[in-house]
N, C-alpha and C positions, 0 to 999 in steps of 0.2 A: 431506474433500478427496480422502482415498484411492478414494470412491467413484466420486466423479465426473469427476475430473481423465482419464479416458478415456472415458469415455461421451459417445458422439458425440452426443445428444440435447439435453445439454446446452450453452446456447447463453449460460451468462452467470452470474455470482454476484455477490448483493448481500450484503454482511456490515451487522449493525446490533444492535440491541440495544431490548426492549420497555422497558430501565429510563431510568432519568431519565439515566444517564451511559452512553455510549457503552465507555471501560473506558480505569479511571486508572493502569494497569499494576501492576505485581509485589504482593502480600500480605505487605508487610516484615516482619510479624510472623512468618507461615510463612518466610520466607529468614531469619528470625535462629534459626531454630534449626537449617537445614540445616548439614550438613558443608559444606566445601569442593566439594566430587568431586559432594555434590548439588546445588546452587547448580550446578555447571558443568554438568552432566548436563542440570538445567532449562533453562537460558538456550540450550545449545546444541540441545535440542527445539522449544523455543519458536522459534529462530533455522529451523532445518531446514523446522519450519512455514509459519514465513513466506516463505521463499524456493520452497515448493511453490505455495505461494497466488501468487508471485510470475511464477512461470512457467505457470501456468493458460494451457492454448490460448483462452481467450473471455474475452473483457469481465469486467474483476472492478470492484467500485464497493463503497466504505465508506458507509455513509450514517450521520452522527456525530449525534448529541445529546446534548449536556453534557460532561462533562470526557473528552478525548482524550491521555489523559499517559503516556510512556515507555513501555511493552511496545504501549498501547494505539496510540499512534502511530503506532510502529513496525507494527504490523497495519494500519492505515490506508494508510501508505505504501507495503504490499506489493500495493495494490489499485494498477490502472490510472488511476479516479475517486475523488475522496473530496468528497462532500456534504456540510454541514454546516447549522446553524441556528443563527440570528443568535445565540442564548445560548451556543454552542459555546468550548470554551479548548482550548489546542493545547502542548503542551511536553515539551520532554528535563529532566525534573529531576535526572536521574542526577548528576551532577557535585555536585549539593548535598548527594549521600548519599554520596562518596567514591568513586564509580564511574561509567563508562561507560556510551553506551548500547549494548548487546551484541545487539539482536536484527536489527540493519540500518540503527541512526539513521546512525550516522557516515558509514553511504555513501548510503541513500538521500535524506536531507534535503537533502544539494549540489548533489545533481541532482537535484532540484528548484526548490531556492528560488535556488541557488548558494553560492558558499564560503564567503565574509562573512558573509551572513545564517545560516546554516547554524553556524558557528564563534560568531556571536554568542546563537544562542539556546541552542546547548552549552553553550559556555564561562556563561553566567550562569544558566542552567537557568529564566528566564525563562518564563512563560504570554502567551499570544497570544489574540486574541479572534477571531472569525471574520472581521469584516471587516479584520484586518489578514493574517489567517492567505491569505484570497482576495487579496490587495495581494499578497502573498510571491508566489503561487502552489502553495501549500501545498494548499488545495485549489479547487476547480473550481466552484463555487456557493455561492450559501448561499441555503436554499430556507425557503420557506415550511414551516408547522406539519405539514402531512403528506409530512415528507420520502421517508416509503414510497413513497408514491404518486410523487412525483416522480421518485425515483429508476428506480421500475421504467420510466417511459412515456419516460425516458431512455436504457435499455439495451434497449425494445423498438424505438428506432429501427437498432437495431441486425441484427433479425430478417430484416429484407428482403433480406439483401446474405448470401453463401455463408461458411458456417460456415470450411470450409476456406481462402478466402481473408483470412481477418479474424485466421485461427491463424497463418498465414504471414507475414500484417502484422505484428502482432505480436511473432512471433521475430523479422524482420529490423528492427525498431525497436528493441528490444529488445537483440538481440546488436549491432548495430550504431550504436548510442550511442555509444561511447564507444571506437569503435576509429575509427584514421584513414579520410580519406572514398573513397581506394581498398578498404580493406577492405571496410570497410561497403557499397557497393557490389557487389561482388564476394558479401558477406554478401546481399544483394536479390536478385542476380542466380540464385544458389543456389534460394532461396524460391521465386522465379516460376517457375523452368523444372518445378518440383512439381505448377504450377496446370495445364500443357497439357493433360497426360494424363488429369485428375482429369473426373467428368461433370459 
């Protein structure tokens, strides 16, 4: 991330995985023997990660298959897209282990799916199947067996149009979410006056 998150060549990031499971989050057996202070240390890296993946100026896209659970979600969610495949499962188990999810469930999943659904797959640490997980809005497809493929010739429709305007989209979606519709405006209005000068 450190490398590329400024290199302006860079016009996009697909996160995936060559195994059978996308990533079923934390190594409980490595957290049972951390300290406290390590356990913290981890979770607030991992969390730090994600919110850099989350702020990426280009197009970021998960492309999921097989189990998508708790950190691994959570990584999924810090992407703009998240692809999946009809055998995909999707969930916060954390509450069934005595804890939270710490790397961005609790805020990203609301805004997403919204509070209810977000609070009910918390609160019961519940798994989801893809075509319920695309009903949510949880994610954005569910693609056939060469989700690689798909994914890429999805964020190559993206190439045509100015890198620098898509970064500024972007942040003004982005910062402007979740603040009132003066703000957020005023948050757009910032963004575009960037684009005049630019070639």
């Amino acid at each position: 991330i450190e490398e590329i998150e400024n290199d302006q060549k860079t016009r996009g990031l697909i996160i995936t995985t060559g195994l059978d499971n996308f990533c079923a989050g934390a190594d409980l057996k490595e957290r049972s023997i951390m300290t406290k202070e390590e356990s913290i240390d981890t979770v607030y890296s991992i969390k730090m990660l994600f919110e850099r993946i989350y702020n990426l100026p280009f197009p970021t896209l998960s492309a999921i298959r097989g189990a998508c659970l708790g950190g691994g979600l959570e990584l999924a969610m810090s992407c703009d897209f998240r692809f999946g495949l009809k055998k995909s499962l999707y969930g916060l188990p954390e509450t069934s282990l005595g804890i939270i999810p710490g790397a961005g469930g609790t805020q990203l999943l609301p805004r997403l799916i919204g509070l209810s659904r977000a609070k009910e797959l918390i609160f019961s640490a519940n798994r989801i199947d893809a075509i319920k997980a695309l009903e949510y809005g949880l994610i954005d497809k569910i693609t056939r067996e060469d989700i690689c493929m798909e994914s890429l010739l999805f964020m190559k429709g993206f190439l045509k149009q100015s890198s620098l305007a898509i970064k500024l989209s972007k942040r003004s979606i982005d910062h402007g979410f979740n603040v009132n519709l003066k703000s957020g405006l005023n948050i757009e209005f910032k963004e575009y006056i960037k684009t005049l000068d630019s070639e």
